[in-house]
KEKE-3310 file (N, C-alpha, C; in steps of 0.2 Angstrom, whole numbers, plus 5000, padded with zeros to 4 digits):
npx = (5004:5008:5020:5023:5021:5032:5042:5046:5054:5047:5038:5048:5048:5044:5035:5037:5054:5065:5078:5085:5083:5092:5100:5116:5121:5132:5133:5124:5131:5141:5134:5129:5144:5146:5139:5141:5155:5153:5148:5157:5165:5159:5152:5147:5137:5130:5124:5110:5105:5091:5080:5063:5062:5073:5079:5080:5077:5076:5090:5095:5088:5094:5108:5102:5100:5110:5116:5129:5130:5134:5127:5112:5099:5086:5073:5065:5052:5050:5038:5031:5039:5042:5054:5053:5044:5049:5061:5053:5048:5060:5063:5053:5057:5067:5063:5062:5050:5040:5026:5017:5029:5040:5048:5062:5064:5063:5075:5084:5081:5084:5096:5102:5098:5107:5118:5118:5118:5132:5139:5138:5146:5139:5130:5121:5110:5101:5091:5084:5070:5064:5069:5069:5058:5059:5059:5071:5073:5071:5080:5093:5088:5093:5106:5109:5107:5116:5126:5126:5137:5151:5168:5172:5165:5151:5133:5124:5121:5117:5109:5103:5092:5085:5075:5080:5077:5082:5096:5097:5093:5100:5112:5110:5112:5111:5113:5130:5133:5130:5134:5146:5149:5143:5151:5150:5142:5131:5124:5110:5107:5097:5096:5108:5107:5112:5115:5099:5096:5104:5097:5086:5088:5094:5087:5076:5083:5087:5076:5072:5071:5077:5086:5085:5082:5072:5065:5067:5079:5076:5065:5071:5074:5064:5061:5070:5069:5057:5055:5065:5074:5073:5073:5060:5050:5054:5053:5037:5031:5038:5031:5019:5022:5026:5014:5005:5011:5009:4995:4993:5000:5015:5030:5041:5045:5041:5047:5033:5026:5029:5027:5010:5009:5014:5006:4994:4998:5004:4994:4988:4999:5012:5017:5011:5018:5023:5028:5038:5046:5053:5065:5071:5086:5101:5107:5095:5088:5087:5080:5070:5063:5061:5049:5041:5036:5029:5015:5003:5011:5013:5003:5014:5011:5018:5032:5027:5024:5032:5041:5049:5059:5057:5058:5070:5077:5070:5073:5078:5071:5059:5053:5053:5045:5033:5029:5026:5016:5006:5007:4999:4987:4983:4982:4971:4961:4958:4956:4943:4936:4936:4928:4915:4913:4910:4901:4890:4891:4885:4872:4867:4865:4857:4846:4847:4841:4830:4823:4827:4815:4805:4804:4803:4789:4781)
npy = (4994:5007:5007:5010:5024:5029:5026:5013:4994:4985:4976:4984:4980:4965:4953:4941:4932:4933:4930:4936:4949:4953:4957:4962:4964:4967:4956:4947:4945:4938:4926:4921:4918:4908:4898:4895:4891:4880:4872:4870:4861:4850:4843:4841:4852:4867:4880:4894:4908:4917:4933:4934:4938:4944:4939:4925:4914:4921:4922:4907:4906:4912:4908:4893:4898:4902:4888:4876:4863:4850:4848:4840:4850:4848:4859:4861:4868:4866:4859:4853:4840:4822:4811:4801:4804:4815:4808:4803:4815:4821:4810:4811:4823:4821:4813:4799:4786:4784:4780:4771:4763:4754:4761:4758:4752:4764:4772:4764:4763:4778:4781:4772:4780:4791:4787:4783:4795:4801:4790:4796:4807:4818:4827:4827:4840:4846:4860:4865:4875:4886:4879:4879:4873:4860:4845:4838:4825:4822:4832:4825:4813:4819:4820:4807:4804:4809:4802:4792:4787:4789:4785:4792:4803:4813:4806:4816:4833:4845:4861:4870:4881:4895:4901:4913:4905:4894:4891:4891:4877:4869:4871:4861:4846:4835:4836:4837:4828:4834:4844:4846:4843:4854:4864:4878:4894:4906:4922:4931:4949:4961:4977:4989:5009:5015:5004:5002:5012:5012:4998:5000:5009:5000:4990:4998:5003:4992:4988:4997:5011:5028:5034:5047:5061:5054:5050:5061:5062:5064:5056:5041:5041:5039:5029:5018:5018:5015:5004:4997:4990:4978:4968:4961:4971:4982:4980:4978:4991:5000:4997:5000:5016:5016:5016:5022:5036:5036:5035:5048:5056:5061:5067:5066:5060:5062:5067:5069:5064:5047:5047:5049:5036:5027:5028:5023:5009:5004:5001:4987:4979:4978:4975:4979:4996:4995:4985:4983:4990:4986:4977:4987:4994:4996:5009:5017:5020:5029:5039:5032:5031:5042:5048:5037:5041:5052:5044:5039:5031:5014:5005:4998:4986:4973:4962:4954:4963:4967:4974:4963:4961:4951:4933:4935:4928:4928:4934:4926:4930:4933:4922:4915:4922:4922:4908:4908:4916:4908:4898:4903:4905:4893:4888:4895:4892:4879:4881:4888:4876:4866:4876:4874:4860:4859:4864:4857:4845:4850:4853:4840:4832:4839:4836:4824:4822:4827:4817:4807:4810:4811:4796:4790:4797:4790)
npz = (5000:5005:4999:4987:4985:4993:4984:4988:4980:4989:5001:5017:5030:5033:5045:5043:5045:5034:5024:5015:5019:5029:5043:5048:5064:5080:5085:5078:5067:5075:5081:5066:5063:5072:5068:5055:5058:5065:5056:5047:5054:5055:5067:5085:5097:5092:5102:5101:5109:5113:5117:5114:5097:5091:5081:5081:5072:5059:5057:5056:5045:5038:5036:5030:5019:5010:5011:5009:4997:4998:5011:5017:5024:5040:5046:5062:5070:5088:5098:5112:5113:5117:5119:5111:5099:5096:5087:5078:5069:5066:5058:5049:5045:5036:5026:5031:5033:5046:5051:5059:5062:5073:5088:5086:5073:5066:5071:5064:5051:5048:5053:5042:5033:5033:5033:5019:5014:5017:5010:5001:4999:5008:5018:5035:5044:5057:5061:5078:5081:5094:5104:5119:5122:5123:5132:5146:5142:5130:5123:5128:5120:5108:5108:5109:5094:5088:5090:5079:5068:5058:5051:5063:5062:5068:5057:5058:5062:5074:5077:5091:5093:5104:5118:5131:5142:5137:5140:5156:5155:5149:5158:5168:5180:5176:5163:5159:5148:5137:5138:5136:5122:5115:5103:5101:5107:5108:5112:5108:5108:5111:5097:5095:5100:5088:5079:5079:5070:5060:5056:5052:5038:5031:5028:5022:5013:5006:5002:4991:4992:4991:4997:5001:5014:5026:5038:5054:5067:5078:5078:5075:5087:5096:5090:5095:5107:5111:5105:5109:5104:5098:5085:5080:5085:5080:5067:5066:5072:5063:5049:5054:5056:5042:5034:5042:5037:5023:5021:5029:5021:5021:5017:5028:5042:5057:5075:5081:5071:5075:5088:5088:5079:5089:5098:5094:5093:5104:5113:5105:5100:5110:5125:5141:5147:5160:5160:5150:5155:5163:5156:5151:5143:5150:5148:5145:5155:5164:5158:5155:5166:5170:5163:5167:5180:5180:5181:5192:5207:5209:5223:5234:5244:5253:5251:5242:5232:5226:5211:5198:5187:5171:5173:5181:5195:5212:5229:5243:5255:5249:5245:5256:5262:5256:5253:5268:5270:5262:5270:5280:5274:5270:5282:5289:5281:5284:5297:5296:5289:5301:5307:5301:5299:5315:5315:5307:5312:5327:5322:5317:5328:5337:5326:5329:5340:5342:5334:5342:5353:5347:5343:5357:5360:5351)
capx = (5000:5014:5029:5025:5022:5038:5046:5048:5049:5046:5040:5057:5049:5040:5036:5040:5060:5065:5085:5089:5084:5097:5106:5122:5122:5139:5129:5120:5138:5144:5129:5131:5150:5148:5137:5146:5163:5151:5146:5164:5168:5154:5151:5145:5131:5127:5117:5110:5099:5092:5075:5059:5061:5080:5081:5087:5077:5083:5098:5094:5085:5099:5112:5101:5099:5117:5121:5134:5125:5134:5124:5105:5094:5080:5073:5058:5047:5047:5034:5035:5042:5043:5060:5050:5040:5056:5064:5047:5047:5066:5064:5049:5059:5071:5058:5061:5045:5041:5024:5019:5033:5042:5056:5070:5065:5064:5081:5089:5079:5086:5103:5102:5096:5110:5124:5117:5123:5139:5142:5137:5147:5134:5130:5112:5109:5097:5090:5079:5070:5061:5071:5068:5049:5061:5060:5079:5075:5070:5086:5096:5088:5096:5113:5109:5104:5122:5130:5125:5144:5153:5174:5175:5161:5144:5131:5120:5123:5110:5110:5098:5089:5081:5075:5083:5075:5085:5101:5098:5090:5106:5115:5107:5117:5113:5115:5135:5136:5127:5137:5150:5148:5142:5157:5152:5136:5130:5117:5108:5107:5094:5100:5111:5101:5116:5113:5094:5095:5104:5094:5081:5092:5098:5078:5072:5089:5088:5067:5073:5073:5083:5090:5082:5080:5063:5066:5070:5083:5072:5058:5074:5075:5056:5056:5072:5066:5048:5055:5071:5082:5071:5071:5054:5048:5054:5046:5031:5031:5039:5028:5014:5025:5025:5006:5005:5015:5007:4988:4993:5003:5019:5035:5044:5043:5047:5047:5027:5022:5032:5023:5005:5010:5015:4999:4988:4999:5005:4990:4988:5005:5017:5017:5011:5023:5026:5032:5041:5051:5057:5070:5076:5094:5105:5109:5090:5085:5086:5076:5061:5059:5059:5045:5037:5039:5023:5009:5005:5015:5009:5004:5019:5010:5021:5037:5027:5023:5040:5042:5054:5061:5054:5064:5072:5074:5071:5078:5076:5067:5052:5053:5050:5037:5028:5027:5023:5008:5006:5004:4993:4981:4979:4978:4965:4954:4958:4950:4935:4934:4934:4920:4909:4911:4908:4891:4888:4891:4880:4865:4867:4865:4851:4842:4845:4840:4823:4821:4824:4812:4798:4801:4798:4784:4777)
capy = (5000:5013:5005:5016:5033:5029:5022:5006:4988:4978:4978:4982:4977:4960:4950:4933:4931:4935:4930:4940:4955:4949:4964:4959:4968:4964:4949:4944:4941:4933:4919:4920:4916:4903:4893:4894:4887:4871:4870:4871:4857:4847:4838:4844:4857:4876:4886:4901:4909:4925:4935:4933:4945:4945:4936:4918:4910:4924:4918:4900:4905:4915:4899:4890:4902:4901:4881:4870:4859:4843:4847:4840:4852:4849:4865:4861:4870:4863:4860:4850:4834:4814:4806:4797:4809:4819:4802:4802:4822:4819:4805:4814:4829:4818:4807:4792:4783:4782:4780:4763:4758:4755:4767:4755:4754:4771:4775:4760:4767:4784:4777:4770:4785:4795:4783:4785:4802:4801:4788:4801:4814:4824:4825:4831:4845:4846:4866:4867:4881:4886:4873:4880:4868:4852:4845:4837:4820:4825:4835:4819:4811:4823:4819:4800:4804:4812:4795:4789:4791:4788:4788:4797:4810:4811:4809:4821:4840:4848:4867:4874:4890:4893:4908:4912:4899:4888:4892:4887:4870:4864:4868:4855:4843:4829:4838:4835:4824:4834:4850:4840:4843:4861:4867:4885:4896:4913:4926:4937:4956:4968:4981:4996:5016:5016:4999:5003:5017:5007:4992:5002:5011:4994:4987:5004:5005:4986:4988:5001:5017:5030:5037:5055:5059:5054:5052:5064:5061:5061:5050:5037:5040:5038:5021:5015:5022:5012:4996:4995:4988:4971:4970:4961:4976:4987:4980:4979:4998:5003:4994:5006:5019:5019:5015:5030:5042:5037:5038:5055:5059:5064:5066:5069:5057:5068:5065:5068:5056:5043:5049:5046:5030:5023:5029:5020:5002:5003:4994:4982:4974:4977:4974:4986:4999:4994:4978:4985:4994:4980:4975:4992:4992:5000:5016:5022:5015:5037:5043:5027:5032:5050:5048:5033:5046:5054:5039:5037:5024:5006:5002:4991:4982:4969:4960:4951:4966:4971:4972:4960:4960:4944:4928:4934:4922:4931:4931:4920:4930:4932:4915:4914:4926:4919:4902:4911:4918:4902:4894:4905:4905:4886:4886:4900:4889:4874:4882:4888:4869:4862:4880:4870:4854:4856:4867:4853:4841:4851:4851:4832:4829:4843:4833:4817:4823:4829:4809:4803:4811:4810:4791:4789:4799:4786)
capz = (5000:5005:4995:4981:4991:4998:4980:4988:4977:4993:5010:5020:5036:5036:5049:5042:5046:5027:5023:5009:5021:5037:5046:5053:5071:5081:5090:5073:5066:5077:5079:5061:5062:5077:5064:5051:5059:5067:5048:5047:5059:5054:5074:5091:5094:5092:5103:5098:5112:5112:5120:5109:5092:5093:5077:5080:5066:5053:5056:5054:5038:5031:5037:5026:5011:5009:5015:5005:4991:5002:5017:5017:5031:5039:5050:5065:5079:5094:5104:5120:5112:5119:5114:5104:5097:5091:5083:5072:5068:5064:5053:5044:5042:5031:5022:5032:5033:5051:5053:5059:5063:5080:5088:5084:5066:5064:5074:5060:5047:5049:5051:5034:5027:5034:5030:5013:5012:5020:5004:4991:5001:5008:5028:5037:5048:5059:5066:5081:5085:5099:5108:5125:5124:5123:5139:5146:5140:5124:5123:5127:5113:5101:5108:5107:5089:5083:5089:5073:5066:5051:5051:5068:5062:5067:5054:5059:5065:5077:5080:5093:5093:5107:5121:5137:5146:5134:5144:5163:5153:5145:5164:5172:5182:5173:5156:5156:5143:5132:5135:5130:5114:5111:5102:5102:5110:5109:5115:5104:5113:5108:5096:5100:5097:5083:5077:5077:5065:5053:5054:5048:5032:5027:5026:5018:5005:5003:4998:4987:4996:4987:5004:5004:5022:5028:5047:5058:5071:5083:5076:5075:5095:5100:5088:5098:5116:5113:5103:5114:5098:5097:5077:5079:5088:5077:5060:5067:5073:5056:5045:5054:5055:5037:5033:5044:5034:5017:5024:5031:5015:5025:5014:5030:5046:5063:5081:5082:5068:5077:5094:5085:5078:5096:5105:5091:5092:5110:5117:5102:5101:5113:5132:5145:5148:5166:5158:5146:5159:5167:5154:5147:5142:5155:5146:5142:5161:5168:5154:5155:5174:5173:5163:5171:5185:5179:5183:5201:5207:5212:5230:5238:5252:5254:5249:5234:5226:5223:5204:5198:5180:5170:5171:5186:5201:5218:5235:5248:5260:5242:5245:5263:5263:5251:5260:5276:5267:5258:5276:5283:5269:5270:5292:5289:5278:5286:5302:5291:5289:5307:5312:5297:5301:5321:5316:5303:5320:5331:5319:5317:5336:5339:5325:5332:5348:5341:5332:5348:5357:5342:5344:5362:5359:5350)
cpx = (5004:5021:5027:5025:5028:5044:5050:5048:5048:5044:5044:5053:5042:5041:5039:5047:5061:5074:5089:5087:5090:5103:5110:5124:5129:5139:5125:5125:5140:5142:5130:5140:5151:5143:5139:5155:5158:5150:5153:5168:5165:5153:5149:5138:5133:5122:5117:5103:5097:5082:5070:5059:5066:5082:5085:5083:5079:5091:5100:5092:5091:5107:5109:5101:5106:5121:5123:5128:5126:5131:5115:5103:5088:5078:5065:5057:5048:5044:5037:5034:5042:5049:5057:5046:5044:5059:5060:5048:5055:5066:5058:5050:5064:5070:5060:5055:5043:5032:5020:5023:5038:5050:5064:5069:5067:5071:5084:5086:5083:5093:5104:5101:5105:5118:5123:5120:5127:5140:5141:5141:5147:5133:5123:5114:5103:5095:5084:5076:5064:5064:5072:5061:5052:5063:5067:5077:5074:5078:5090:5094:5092:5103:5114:5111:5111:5129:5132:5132:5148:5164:5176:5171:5154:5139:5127:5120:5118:5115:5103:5097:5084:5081:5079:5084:5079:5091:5102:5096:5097:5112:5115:5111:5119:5113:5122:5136:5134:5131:5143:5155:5145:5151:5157:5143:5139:5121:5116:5107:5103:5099:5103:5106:5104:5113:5105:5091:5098:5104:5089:5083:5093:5090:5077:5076:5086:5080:5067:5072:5080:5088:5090:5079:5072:5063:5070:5074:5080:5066:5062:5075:5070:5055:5061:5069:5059:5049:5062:5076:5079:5070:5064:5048:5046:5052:5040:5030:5032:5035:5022:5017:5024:5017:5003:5006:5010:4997:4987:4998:5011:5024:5041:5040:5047:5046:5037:5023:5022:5027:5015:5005:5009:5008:4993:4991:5003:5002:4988:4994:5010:5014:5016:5019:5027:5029:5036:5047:5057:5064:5072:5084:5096:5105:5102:5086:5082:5079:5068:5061:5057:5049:5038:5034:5031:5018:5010:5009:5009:5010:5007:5017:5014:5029:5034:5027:5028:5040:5049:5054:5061:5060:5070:5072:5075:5074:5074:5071:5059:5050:5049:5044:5032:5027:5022:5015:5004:5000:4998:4987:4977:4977:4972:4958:4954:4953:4944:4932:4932:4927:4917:4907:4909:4900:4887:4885:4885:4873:4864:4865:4857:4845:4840:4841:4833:4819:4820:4819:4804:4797:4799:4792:4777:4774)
cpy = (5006:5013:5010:5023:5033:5027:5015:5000:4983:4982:4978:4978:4971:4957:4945:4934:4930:4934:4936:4948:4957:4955:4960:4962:4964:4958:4944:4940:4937:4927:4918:4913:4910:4898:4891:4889:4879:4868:4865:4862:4851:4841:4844:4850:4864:4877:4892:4902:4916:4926:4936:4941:4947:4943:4930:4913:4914:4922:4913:4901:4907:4909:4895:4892:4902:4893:4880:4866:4852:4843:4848:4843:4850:4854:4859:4866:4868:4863:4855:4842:4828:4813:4804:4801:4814:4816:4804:4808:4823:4817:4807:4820:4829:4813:4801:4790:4781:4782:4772:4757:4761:4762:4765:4754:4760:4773:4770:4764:4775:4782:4775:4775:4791:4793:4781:4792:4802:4798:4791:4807:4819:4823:4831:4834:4846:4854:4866:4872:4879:4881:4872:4874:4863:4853:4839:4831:4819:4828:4830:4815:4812:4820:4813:4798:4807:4808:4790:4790:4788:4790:4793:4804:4808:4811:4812:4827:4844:4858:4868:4880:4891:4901:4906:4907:4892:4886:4888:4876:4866:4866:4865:4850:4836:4829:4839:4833:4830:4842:4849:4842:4849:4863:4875:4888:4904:4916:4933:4942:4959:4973:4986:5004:5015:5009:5000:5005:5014:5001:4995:5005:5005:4994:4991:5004:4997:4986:4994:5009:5023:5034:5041:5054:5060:5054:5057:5061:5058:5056:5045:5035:5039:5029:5016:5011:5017:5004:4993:4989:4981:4972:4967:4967:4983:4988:4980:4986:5003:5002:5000:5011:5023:5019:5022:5038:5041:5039:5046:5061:5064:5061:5066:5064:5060:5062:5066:5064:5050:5042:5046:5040:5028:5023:5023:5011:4998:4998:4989:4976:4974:4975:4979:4989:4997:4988:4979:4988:4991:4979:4981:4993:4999:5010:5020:5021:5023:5040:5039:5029:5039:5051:5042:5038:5050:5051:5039:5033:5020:5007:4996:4991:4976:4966:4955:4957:4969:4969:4970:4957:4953:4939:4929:4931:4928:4930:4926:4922:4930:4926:4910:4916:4923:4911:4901:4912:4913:4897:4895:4907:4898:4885:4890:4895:4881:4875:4885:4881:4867:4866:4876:4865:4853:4862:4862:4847:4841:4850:4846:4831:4833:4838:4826:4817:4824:4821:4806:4805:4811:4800:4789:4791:4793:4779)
cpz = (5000:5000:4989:4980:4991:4992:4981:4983:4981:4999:5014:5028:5038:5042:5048:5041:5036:5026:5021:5014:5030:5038:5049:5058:5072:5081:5086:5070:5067:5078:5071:5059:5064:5071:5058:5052:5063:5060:5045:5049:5059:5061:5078:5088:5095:5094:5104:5103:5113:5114:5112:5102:5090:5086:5074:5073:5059:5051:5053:5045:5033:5030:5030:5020:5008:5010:5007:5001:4994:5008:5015:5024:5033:5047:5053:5071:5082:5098:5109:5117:5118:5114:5108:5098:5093:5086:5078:5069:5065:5057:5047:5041:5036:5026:5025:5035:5042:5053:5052:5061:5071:5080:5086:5077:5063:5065:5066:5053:5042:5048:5045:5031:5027:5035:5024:5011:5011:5014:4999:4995:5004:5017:5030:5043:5050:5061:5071:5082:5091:5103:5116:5125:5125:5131:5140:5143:5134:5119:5123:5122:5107:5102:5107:5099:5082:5087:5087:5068:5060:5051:5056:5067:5064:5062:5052:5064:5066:5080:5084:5094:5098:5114:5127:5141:5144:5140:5152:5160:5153:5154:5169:5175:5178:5164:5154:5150:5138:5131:5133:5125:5113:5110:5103:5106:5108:5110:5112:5110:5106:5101:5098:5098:5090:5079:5073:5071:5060:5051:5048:5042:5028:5025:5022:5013:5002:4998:4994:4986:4994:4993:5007:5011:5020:5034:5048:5063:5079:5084:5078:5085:5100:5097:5094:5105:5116:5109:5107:5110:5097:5089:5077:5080:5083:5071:5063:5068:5068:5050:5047:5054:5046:5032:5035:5041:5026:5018:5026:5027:5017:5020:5018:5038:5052:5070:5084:5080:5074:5084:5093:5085:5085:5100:5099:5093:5099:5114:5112:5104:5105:5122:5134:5147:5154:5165:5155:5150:5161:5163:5149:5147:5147:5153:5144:5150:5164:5163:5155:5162:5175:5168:5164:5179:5185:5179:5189:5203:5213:5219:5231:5243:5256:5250:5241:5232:5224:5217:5203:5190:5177:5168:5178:5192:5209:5223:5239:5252:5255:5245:5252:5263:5260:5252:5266:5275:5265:5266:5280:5281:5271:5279:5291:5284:5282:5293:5300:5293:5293:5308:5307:5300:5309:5319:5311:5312:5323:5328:5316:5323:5337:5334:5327:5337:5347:5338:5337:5353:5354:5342:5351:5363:5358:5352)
residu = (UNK:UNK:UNK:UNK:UNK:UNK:UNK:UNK:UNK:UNK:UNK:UNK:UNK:UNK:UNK:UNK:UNK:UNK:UNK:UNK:UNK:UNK:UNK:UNK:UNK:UNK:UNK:UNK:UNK:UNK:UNK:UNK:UNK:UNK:UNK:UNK:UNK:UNK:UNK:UNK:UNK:UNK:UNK:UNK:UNK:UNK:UNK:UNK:UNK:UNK:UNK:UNK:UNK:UNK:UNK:UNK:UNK:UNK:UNK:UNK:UNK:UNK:UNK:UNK:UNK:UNK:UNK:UNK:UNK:UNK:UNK:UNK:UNK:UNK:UNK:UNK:UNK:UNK:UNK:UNK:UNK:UNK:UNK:UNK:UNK:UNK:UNK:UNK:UNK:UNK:UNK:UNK:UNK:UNK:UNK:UNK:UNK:UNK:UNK:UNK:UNK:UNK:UNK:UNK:UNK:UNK:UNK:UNK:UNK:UNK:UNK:UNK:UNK:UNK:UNK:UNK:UNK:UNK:UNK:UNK:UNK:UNK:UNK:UNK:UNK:UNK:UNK:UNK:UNK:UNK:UNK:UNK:UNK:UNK:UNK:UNK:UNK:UNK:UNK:UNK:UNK:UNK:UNK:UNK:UNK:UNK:UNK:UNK:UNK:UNK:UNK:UNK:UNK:UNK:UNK:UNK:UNK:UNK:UNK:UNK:UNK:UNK:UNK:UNK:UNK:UNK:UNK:UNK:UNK:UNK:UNK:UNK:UNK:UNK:UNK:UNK:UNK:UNK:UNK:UNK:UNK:UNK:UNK:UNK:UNK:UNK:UNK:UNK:UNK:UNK:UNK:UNK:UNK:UNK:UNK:UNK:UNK:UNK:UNK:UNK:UNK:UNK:UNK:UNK:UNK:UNK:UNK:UNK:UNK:UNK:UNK:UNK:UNK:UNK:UNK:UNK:UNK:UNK:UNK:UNK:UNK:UNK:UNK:UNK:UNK:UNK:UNK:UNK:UNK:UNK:UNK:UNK:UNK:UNK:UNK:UNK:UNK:UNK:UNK:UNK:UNK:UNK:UNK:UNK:UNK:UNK:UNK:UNK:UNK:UNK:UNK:UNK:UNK:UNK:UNK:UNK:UNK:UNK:UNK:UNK:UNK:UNK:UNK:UNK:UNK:UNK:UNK:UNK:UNK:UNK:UNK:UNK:UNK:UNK:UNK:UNK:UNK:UNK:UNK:UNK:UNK:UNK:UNK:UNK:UNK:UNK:UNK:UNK:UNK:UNK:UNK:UNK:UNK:UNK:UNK:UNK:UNK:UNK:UNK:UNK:UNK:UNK:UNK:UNK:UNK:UNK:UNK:UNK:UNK:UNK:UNK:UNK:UNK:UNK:UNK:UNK:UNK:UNK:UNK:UNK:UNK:UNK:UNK:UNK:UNK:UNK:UNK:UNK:UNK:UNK:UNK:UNK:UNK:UNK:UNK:UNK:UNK:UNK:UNK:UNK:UNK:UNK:UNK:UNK:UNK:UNK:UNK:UNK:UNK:UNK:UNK:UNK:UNK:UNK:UNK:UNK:UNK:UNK:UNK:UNK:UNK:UNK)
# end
């Protein structure tokens, strides 16, 4: 709708992970690099973790858009897998025939297919995303599954992609073996302000954007400050951003457009502001308060309400308290229960007591 307003031949900022459009941030690179030297290496695993939006299946897709012609891929979702369950989702991600038939077929099966490669040459790669849903036994499956080995190589090389939560999973006690074998790891990071601004130039040049300013300096400081460098953040905000501009016929995007924008998409897609606060990057942390600073502030009646940035584990005394509370809820119901059941009692016995006295009557 806008792209030809704006002399675009593309939309720069979809949402579906797009290869051919793939910023190389420091932290993009670098997951970039560390995937390319496992490629490299062809054994052990890659993980790639990074907070939702950050761009870890971009990556994988731009991996793919560029792989070797000797390595066969096959990419999956993960939801919350069974060993077995993952064997079959594996073995269907590589045409081997697995339905019907038992988990040791399948595992031999799959072997055979993948000891067919190896003798034409060629060697399979496995990408998980989402790999934080895989639960630890599921996890050790995959490492079971790149046992399958060929002259001292394995013949099947797993990258995982996967969010923060992936991270504590894979340091689990009895997940040794499996760390093992990561040869390299990395943690996508938000982008930078600087970074920001020439995500967006790259998408707008690459979608064929002759390069006449359109933002102002400050527009580029309000999209930062309200998407805080998340590139899914920031296509989705820029995308109305520029729907925006073309509806309201603006040859010229300032720091009010931008402001407009935000107030109309604020409460649609993103998280409440008081949510959003919580993980602002260090160096924008004075500015988000001085103007949070302006809403009343929340009543802290107690040690839970203390706001506490998501994913972070609390203290001990949280912990405590929140027990203690925990305790005193269930004694408090519990003595509910007994006053019932002794007024339940007494108007058990008062009627008996009127039964017996209606039968000697009689």
């Amino acid at each position: 709708m806008y792209e030809t307003y704006y002399g675009l031949n593309s939309k720069p900022f979809q949402l579906t992970p797009d290869p051919s459009f793939f910023y190389g941030s420091k932290w993009h690179k670098r997951a970039m690099s560390y995937l390319q030297y496992g490629l490299s290496q062809a054994e052990g695993f890659i993980v790639i973790t990074g907070d939702i939006g950050t761009g870890k299946t971009t990556i994988a897709n731009s991996l793919l858009d560029q792989m070797q012609q000797d390595i066969v891929a096959a990419q999956i979702v993960s939801p919350k897998l069974t060993p077995d369950e993952l064997v079959k989702m594996v073995a269907n991600k590589f045409n081997v025939p697995a339905k019907g038939s038992t988990k040791a077929d399948i595992l031999n099966d799959l072997e055979a297919y993948l000891m067919s490669l190896h003798n034409q040459g060629k060697r399979a790669l496995l990408i998980v995303d989402e790999a934080q849903n895989l639960p630890l036994e599921t996890i050790e499956e995959l490492r079971m599954l790149s046992n399958f080995q060929a002259g001292g190589k394995p013949l099947l090389q797993s990258f995982l992609l996967g969010q923060e939560e992936l991270q504590p999973i894979l340091r689990a006690p009895n997940m040794e073996q499996f760390r093992q074998r990561i040869v390299a790891s990395c943690h996508l990071a938000p982008l930078t302000e600087i970074e920001c601004k020439a995500y967006i130039e790259y998408r707008m040049t690459h979608a064929g954007w002759d390069g006449k300013e359109l933002f102002s300096q400050q527009a580029f400081d309000k999209i930062y400050q309200f998407t805080h460098g998340v590139p899914r953040r920031i296509n989705t905000l820029m995308d109305r951003i520029l729907l925006y501009g073309f509806l309201e016929e603006l040859t010229a995007l300032d720091g009010e457009a931008i402001d407009n924008v935000i107030k109309e998409v604020s409460e649609e897609m993103f998280r409440p502001e008081t949510a959003a606060q919580t993980e602002t990057p260090a160096h924008t942390q004075t500015e988000t308060q001085s103007s949070a600073s302006l809403d009343p502030p929340k009543q802290v009646t107690g040690i839970l309400d203390l706001p506490v940035a998501e994913g972070q584990i609390k203290d001990v005394e949280y912990y405590k308290t929140m027990l203690t509370e925990l305790v005193d809820a269930l004694d408090n119901a519990l003595s509910q229960k007994i006053k019932l059941t002794r007024y339940i009692d007494k108007l058990l016995q008062k009627k008996y007591k009127t039964y017996v006295r209606l039968k000697s009557d009689d």
